[in-house]
N, CA, C and O atoms as a Tinker XYZ file with bonds, in Angstrom:
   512  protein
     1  N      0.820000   -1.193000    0.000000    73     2
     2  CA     0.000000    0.000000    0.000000    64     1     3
     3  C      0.870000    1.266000    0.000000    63     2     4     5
     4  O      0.611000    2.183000   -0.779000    81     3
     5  N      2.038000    1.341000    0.977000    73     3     6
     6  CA     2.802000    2.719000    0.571000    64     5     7
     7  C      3.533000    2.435000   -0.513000    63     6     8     9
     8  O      3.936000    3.468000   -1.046000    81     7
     9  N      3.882000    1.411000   -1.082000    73     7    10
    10  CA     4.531000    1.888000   -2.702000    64     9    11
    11  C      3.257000    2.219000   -3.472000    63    10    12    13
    12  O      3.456000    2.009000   -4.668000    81    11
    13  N      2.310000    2.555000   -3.288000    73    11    14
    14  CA     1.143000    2.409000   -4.232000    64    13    15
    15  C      1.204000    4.387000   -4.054000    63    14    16    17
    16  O      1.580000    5.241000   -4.857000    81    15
    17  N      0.661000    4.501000   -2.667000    73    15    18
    18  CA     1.054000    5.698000   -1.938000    64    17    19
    19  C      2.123000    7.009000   -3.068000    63    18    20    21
    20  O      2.027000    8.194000   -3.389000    81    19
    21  N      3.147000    5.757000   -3.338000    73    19    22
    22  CA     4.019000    6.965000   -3.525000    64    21    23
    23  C      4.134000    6.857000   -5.251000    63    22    24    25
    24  O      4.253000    7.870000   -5.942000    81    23
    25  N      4.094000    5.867000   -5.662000    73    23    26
    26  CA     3.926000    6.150000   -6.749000    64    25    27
    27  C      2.705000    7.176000   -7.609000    63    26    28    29
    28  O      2.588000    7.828000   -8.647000    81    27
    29  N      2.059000    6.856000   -6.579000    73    27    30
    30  CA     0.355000    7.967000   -7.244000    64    29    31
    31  C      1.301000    9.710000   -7.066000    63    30    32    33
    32  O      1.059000   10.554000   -7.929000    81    31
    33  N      2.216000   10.028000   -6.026000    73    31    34
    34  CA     2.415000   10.488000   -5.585000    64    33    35
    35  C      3.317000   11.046000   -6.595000    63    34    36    37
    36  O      3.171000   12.261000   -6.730000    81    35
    37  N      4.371000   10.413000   -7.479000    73    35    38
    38  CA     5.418000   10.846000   -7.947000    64    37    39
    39  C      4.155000   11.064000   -9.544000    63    38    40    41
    40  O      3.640000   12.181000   -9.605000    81    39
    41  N      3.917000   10.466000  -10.211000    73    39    42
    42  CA     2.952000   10.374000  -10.922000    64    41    43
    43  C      2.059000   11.717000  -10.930000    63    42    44    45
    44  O      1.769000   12.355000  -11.943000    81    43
    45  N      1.736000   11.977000   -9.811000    73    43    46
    46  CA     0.958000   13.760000   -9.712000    64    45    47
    47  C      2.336000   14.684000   -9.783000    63    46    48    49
    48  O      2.313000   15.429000  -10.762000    81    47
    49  N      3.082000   14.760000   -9.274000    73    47    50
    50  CA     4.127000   15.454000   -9.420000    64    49    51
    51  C      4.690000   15.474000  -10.702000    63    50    52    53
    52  O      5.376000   16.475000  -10.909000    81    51
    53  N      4.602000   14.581000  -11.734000    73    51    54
    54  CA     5.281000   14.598000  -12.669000    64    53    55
    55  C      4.247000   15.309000  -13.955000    63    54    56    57
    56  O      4.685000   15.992000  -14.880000    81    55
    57  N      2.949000   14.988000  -13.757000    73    55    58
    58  CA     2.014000   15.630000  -14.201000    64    57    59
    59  C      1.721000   16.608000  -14.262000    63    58    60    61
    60  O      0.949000   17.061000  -15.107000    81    59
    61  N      2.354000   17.324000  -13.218000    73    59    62
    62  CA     2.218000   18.719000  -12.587000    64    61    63
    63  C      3.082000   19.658000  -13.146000    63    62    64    65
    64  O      2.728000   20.762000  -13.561000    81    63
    65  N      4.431000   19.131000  -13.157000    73    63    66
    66  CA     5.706000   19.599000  -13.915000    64    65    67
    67  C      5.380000   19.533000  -15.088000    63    66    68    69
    68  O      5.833000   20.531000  -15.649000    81    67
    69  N      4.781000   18.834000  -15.857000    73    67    70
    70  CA     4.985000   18.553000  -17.269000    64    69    71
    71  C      3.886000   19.900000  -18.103000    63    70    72    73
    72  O      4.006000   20.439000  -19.203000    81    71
    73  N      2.605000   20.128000  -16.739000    73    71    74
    74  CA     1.249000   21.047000  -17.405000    64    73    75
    75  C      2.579000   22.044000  -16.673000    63    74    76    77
    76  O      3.091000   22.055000  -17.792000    81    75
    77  N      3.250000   22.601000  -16.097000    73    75    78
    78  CA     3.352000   23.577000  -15.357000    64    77    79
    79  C      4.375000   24.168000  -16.538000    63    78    80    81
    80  O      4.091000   25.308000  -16.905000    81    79
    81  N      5.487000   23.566000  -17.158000    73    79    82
    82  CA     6.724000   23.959000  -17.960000    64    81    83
    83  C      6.901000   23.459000  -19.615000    63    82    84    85
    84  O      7.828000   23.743000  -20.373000    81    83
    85  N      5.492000   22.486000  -19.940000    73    83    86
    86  CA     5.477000   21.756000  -21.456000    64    85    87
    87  C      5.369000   23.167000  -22.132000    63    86    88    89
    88  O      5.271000   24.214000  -21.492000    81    87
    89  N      5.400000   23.070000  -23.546000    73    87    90
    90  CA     5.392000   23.853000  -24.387000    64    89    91
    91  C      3.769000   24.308000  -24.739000    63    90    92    93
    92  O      2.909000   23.547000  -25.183000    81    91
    93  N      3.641000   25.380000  -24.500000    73    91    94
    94  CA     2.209000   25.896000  -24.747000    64    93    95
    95  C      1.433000   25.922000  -26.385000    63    94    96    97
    96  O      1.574000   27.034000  -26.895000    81    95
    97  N      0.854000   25.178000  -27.054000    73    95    98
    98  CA     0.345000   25.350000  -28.642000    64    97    99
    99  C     -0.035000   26.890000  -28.568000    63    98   100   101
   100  O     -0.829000   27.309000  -27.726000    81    99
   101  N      0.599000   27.723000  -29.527000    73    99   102
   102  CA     0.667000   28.963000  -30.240000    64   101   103
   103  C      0.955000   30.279000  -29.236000    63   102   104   105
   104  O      0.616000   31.456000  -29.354000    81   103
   105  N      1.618000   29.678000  -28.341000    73   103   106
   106  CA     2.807000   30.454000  -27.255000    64   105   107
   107  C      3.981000   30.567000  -27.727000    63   106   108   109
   108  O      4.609000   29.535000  -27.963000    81   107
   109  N      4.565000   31.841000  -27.981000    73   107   110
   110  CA     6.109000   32.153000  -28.297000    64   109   111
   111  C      6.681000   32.621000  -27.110000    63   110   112   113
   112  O      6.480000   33.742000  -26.644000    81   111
   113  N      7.366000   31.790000  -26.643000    73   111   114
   114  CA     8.532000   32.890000  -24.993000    64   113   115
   115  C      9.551000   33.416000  -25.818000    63   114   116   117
   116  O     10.215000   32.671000  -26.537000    81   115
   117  N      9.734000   34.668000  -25.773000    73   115   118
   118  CA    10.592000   35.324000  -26.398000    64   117   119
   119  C     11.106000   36.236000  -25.084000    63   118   120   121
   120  O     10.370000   36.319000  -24.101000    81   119
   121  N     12.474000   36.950000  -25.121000    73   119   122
   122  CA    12.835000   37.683000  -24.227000    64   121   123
   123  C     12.558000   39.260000  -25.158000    63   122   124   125
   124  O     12.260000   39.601000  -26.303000    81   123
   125  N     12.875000   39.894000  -23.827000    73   123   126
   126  CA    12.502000   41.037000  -23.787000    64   125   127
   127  C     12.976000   42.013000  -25.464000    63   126   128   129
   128  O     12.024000   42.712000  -25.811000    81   127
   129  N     14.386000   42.141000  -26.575000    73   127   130
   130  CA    14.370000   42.386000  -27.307000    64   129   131
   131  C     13.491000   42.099000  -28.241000    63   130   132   133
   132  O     12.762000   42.887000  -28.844000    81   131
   133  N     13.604000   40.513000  -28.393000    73   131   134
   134  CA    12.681000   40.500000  -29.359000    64   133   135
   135  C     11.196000   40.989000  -29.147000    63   134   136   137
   136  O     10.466000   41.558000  -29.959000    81   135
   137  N     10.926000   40.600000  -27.775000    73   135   138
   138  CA     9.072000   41.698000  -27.768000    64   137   139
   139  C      9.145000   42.468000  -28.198000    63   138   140   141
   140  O      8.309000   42.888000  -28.998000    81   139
   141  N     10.563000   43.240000  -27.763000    73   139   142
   142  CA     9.927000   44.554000  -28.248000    64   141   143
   143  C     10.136000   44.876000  -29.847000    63   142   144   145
   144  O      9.453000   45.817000  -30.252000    81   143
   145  N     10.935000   44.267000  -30.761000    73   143   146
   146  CA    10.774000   44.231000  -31.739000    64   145   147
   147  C      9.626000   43.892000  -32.567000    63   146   148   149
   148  O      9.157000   44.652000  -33.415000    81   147
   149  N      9.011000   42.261000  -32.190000    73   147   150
   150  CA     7.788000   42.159000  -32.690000    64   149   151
   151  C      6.436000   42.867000  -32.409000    63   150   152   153
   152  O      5.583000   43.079000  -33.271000    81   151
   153  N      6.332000   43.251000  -30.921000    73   151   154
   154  CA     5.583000   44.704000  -30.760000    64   153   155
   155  C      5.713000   45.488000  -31.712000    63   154   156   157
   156  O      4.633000   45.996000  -32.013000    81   155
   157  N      6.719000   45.884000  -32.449000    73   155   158
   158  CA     6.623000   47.150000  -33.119000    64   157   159
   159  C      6.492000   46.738000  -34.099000    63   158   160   161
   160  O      5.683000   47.467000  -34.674000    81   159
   161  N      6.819000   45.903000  -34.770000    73   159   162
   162  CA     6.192000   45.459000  -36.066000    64   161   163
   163  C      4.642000   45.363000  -36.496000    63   162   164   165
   164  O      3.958000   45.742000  -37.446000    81   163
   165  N      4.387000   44.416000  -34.891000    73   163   166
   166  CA     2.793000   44.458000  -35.304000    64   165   167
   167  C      2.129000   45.688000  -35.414000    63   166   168   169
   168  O      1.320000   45.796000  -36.335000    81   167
   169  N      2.311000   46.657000  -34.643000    73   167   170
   170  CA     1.701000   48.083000  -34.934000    64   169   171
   171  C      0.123000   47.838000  -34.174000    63   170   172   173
   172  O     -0.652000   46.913000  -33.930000    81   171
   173  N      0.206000   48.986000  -34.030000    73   171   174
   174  CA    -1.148000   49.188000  -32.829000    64   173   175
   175  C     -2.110000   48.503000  -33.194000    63   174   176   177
   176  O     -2.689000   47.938000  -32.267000    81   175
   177  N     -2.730000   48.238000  -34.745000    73   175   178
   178  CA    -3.755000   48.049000  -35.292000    64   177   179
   179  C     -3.774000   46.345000  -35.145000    63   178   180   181
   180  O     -4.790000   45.703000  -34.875000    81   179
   181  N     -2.460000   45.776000  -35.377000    73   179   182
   182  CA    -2.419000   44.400000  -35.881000    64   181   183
   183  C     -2.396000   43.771000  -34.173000    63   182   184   185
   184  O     -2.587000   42.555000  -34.146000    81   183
   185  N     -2.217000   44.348000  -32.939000    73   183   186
   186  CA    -1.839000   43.683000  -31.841000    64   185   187
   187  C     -2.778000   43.568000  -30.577000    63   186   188   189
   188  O     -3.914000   44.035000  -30.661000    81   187
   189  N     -2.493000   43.162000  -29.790000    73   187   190
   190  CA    -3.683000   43.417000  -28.619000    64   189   191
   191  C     -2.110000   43.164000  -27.346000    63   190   192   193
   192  O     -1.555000   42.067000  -27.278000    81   191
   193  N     -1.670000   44.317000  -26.528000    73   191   194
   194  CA    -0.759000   44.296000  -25.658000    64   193   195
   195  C     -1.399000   43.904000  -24.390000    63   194   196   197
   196  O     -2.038000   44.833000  -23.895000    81   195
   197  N     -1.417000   42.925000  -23.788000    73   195   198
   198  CA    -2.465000   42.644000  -22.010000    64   197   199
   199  C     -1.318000   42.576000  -20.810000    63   198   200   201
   200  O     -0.268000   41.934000  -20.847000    81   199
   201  N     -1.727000   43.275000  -19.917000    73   199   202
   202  CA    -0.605000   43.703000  -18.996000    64   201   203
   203  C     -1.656000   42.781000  -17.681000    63   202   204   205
   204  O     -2.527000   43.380000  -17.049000    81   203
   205  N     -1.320000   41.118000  -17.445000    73   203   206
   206  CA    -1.730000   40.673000  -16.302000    64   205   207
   207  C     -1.487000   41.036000  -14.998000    63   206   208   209
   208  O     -1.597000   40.144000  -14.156000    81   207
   209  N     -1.165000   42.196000  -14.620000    73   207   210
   210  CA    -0.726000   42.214000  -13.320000    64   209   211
   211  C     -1.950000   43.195000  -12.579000    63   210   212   213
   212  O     -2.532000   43.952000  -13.356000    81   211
   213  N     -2.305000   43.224000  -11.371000    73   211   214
   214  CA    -3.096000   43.684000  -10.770000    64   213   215
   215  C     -3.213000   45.398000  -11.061000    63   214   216   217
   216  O     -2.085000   45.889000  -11.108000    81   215
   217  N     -4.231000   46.334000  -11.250000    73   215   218
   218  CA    -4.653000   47.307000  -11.241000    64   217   219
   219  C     -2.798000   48.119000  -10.209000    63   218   220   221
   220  O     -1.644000   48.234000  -10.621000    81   219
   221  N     -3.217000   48.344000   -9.338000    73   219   222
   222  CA    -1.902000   48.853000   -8.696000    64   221   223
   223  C     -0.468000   48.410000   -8.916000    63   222   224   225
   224  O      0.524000   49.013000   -8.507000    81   223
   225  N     -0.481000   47.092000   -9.729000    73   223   226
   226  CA     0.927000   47.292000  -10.073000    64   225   227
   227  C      1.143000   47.738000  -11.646000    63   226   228   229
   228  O      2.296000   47.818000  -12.071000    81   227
   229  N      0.119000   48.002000  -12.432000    73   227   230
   230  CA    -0.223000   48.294000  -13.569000    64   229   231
   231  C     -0.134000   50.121000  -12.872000    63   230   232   233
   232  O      0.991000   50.457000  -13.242000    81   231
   233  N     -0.571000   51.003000  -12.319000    73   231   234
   234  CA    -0.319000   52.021000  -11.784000    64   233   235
   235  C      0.853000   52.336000  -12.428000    63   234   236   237
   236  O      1.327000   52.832000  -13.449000    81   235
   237  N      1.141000   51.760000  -11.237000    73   235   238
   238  CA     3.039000   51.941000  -10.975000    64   237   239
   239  C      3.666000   52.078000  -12.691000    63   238   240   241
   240  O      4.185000   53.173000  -12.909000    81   239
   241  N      3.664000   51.391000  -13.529000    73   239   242
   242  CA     4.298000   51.642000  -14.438000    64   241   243
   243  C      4.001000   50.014000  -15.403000    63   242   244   245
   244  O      3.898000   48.856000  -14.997000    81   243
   245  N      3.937000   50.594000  -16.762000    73   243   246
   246  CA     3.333000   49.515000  -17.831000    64   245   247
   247  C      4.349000   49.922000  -19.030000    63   246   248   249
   248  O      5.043000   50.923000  -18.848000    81   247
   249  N      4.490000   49.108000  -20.401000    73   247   250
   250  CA     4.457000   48.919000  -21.792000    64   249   251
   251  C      3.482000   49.907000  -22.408000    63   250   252   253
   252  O      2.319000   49.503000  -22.407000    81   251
   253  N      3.701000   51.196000  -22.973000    73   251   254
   254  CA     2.990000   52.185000  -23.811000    64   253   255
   255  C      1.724000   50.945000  -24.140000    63   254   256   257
   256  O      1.837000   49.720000  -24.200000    81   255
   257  N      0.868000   51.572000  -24.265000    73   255   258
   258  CA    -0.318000   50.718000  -25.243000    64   257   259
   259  C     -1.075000   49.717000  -24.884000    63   258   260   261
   260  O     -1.991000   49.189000  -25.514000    81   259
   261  N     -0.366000   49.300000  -23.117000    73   259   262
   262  CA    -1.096000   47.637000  -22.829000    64   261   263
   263  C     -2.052000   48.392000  -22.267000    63   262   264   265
   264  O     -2.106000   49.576000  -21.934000    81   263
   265  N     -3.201000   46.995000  -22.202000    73   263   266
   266  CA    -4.387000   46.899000  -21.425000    64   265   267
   267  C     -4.335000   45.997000  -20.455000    63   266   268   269
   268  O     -3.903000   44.856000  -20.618000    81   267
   269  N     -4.838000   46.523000  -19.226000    73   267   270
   270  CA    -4.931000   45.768000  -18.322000    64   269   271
   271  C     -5.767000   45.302000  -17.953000    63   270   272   273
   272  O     -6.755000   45.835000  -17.449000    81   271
   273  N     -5.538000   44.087000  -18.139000    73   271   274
   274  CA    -6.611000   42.705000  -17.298000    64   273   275
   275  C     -5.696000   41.621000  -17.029000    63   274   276   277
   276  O     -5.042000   40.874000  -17.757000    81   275
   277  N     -5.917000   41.819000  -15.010000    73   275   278
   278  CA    -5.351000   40.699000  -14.432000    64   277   279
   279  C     -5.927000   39.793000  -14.379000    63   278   280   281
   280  O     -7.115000   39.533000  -14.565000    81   279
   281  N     -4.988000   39.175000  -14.081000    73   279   282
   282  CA    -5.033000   37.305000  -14.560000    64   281   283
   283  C     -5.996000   36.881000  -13.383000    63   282   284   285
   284  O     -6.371000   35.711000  -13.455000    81   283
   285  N     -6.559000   37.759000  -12.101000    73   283   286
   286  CA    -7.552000   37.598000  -11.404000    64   285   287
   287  C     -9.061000   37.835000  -12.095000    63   286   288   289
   288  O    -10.077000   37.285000  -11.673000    81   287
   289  N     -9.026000   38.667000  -13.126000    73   287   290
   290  CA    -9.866000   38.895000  -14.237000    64   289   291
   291  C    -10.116000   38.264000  -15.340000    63   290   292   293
   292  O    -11.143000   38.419000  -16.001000    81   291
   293  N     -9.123000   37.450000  -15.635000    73   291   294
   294  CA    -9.113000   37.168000  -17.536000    64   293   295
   295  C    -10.195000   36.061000  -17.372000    63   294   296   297
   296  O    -11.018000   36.042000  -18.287000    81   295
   297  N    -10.356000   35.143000  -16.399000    73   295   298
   298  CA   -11.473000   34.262000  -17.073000    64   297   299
   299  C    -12.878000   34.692000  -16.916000    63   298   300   301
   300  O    -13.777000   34.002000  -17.396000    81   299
   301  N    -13.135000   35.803000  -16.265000    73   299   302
   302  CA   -14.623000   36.170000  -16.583000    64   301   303
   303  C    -14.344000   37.449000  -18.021000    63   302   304   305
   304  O    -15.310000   37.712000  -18.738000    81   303
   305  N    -13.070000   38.083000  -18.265000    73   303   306
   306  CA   -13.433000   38.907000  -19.349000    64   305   307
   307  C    -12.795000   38.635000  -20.594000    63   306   308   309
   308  O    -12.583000   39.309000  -21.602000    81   307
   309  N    -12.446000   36.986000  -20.109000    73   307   310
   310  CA   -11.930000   36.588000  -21.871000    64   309   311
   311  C    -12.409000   36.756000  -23.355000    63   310   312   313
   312  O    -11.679000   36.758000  -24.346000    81   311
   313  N    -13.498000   36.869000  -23.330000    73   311   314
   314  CA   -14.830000   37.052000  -24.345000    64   313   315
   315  C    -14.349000   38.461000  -24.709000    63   314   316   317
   316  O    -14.807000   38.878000  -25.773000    81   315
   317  N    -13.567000   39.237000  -24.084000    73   315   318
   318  CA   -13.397000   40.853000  -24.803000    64   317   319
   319  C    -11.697000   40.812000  -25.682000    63   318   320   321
   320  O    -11.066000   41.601000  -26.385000    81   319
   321  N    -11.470000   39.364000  -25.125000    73   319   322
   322  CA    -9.876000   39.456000  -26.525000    64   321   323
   323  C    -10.422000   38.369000  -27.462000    63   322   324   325
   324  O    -11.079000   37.330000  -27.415000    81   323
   325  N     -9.519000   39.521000  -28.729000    73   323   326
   326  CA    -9.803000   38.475000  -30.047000    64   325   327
   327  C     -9.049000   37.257000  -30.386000    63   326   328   329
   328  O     -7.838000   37.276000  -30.167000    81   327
   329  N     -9.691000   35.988000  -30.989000    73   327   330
   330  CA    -8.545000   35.127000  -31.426000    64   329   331
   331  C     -8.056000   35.684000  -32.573000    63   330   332   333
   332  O     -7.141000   34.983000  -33.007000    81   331
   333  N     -8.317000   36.845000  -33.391000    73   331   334
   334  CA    -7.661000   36.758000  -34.760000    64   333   335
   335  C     -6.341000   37.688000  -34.633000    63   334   336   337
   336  O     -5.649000   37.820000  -35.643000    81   335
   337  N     -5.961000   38.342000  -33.424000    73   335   338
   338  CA    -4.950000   39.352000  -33.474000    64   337   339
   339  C     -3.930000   38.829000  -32.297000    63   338   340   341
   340  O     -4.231000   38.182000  -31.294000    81   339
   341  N     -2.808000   39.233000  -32.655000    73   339   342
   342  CA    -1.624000   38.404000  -32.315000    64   341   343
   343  C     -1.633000   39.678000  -31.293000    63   342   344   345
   344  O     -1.738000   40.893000  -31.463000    81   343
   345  N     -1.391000   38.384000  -29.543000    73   343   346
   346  CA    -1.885000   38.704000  -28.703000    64   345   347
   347  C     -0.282000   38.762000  -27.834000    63   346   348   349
   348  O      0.368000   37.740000  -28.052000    81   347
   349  N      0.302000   39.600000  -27.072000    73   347   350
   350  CA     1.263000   39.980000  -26.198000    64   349   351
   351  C      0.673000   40.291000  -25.149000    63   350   352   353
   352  O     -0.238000   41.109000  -25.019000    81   351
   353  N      1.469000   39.267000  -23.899000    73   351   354
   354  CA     1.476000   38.935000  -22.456000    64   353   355
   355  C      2.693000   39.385000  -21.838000    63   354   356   357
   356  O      3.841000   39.215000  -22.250000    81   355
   357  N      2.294000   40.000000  -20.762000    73   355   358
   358  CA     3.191000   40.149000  -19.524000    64   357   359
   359  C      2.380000   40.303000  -18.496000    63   358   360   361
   360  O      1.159000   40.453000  -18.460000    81   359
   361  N      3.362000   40.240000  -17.466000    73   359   362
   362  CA     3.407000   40.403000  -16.095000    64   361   363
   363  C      4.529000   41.192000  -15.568000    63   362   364   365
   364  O      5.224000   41.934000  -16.262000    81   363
   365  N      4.674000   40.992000  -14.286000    73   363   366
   366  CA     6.251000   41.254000  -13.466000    64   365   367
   367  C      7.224000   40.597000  -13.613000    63   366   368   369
   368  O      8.320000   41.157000  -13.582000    81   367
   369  N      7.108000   38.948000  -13.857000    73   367   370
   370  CA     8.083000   38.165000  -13.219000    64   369   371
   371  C      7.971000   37.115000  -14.501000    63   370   372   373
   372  O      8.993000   36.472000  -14.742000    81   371
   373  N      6.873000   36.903000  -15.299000    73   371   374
   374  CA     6.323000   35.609000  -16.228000    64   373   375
   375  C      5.497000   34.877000  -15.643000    63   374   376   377
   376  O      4.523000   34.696000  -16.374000    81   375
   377  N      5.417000   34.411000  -14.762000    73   375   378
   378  CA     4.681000   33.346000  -13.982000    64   377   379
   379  C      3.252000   34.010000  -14.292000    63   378   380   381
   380  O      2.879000   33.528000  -15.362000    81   379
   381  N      2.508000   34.713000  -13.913000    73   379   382
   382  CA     1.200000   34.608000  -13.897000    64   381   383
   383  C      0.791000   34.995000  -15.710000    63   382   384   385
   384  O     -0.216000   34.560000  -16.270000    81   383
   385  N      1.668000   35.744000  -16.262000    73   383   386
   386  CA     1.476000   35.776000  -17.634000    64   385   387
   387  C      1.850000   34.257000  -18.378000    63   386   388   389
   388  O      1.213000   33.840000  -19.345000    81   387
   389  N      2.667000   33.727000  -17.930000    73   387   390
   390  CA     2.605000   32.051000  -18.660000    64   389   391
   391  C      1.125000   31.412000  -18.711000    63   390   392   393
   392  O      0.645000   30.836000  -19.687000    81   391
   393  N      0.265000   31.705000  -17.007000    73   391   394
   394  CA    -1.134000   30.905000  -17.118000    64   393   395
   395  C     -2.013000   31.847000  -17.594000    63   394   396   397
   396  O     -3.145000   31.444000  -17.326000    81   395
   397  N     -2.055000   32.872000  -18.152000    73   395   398
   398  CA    -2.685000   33.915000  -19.085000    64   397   399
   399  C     -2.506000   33.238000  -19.893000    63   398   400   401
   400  O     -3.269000   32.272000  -19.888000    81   399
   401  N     -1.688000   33.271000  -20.793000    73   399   402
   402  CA    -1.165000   32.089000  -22.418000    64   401   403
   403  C     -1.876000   31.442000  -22.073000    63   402   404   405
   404  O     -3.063000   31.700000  -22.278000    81   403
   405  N     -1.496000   30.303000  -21.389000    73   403   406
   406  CA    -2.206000   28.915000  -21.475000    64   405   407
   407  C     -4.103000   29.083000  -21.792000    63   406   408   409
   408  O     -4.897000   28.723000  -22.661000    81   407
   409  N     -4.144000   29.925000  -20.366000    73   407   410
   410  CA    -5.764000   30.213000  -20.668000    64   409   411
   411  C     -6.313000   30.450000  -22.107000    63   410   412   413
   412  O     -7.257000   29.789000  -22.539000    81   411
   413  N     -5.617000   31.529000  -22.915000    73   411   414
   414  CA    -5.943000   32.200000  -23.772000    64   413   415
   415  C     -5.898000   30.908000  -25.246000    63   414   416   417
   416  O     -6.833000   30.638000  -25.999000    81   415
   417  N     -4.779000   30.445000  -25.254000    73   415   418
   418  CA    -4.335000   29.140000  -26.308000    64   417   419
   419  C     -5.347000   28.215000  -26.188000    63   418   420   421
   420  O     -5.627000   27.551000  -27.186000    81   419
   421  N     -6.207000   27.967000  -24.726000    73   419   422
   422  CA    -7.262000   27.056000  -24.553000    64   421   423
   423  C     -8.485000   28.019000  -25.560000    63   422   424   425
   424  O     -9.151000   27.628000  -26.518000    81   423
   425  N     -8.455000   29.027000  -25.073000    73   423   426
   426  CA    -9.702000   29.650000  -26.000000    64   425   427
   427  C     -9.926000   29.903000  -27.134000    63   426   428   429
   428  O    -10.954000   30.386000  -27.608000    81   427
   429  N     -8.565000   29.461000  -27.876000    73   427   430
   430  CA    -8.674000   29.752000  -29.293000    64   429   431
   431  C     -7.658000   30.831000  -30.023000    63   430   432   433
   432  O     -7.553000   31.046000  -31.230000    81   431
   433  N     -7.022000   31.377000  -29.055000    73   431   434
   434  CA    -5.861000   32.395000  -29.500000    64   433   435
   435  C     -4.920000   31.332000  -29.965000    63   434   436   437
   436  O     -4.970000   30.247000  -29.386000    81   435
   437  N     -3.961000   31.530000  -31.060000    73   435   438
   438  CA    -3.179000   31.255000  -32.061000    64   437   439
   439  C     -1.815000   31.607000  -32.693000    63   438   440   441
   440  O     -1.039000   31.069000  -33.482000    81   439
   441  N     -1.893000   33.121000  -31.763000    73   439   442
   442  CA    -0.442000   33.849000  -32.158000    64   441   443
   443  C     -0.331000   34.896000  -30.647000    63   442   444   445
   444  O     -0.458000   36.105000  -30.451000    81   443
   445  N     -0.087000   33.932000  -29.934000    73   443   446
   446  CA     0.548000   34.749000  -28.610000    64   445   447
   447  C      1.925000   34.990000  -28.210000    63   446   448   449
   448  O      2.553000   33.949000  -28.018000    81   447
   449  N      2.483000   35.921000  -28.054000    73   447   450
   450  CA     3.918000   36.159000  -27.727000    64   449   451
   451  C      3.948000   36.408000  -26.285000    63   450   452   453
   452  O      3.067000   37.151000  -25.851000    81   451
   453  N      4.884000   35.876000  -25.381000    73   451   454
   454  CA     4.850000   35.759000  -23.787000    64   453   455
   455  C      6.359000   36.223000  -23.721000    63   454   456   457
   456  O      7.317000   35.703000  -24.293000    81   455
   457  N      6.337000   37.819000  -22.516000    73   455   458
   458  CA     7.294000   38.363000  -22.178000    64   457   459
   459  C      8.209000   36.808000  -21.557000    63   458   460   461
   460  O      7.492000   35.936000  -21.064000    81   459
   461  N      9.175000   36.646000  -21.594000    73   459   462
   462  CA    10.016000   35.869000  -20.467000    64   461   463
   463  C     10.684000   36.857000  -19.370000    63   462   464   465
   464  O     11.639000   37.613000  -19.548000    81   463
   465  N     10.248000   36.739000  -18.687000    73   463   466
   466  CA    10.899000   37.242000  -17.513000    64   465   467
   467  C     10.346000   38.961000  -17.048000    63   466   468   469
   468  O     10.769000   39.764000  -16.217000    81   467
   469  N      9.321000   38.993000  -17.953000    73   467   470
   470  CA     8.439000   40.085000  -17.520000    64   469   471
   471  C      8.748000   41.264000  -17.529000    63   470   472   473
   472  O      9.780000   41.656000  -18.074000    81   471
   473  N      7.732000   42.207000  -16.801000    73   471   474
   474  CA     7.998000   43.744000  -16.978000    64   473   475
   475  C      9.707000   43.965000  -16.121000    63   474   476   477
   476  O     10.337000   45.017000  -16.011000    81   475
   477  N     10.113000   42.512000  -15.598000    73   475   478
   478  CA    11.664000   42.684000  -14.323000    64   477   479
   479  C     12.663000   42.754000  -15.167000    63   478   480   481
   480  O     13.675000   43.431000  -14.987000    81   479
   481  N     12.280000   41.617000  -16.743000    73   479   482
   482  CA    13.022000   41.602000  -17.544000    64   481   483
   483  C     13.688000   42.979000  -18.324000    63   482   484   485
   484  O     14.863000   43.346000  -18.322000    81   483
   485  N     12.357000   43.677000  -19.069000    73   483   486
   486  CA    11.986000   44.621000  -19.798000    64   485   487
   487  C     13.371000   45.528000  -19.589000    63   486   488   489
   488  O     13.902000   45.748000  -18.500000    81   487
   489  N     13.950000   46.124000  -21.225000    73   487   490
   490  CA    14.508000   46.864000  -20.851000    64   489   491
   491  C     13.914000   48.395000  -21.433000    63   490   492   493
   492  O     14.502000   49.455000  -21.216000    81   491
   493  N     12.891000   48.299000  -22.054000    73   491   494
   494  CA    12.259000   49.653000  -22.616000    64   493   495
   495  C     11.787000   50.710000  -22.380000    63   494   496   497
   496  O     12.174000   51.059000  -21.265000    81   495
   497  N     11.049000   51.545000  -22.893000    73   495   498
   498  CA    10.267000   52.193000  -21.797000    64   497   499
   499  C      8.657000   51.855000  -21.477000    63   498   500   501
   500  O      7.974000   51.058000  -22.119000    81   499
   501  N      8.291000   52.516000  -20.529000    73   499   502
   502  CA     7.243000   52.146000  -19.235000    64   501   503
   503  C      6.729000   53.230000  -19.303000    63   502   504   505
   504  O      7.407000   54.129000  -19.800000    81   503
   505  N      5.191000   53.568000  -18.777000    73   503   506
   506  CA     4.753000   54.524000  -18.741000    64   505   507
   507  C      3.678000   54.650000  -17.444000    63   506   508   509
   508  O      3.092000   53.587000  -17.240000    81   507
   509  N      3.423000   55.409000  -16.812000    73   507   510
   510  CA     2.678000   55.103000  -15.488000    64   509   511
   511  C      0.876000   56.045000  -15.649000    63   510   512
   512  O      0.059000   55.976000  -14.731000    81   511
């Protein structure tokens, strides 16, 4: 019974790791140059910029152009992003913008680009 125990055990853990760090379908992790390169390519019209981090840390200072909806928000106001426009994620750190992606790739988005390492990464400018 405890090898049974622990195998269920390693088995959730490995499951866990695998949803937590696998490769997301139509998620790009790109670091901070290239965002900001492909940001500017897409141009205001072609992009949708979403800044997951809470109202007050969105305050403090953001990416010209993002909209904010935290990731405490996105699953009741997912219905207001499009799947047809190539969609850019951040956060502070990546972590809560990685399960933004994921969410969003479940709904049908297709061309998402995900800050790595977040607004901590960022070397651009910010605007408050």
């Amino acid at each position: 019974m405890r090898y049974f125990f622990w195998l269920l055990l390693a088995a959730a853990v490995a499951w866990l790791a695998y949803e937590w760090f696998a490769p997301i379908r139509g998620v790009r992790n790109v670091g901070p140059s290239r965002f900001a390169r492909e940001l500017a390519d897409a141009g205001p019209a072609g992009r949708l910029l979403i800044d997951v981090r809470e109202p007050h840390e969105f305050a403090r200072g953001h990416i010209r152009g993002a909209v904010n909806i935290p990731l405490s928000e996105l699953a009741s106001r997912i219905g207001e992003i499009p799947t047809d426009r190539r969609i850019f994620v951040y956060c502070q750190s990546g972590m809560r913008s990685r399960r933004a992606a994921r969410m969003l790739s479940k709904r049908g988005c297709r061309d998402i680009v995900h800050l790595n390492g977040g607004l901590a990464a960022w070397r651009g400018e910010t605007v408050n």
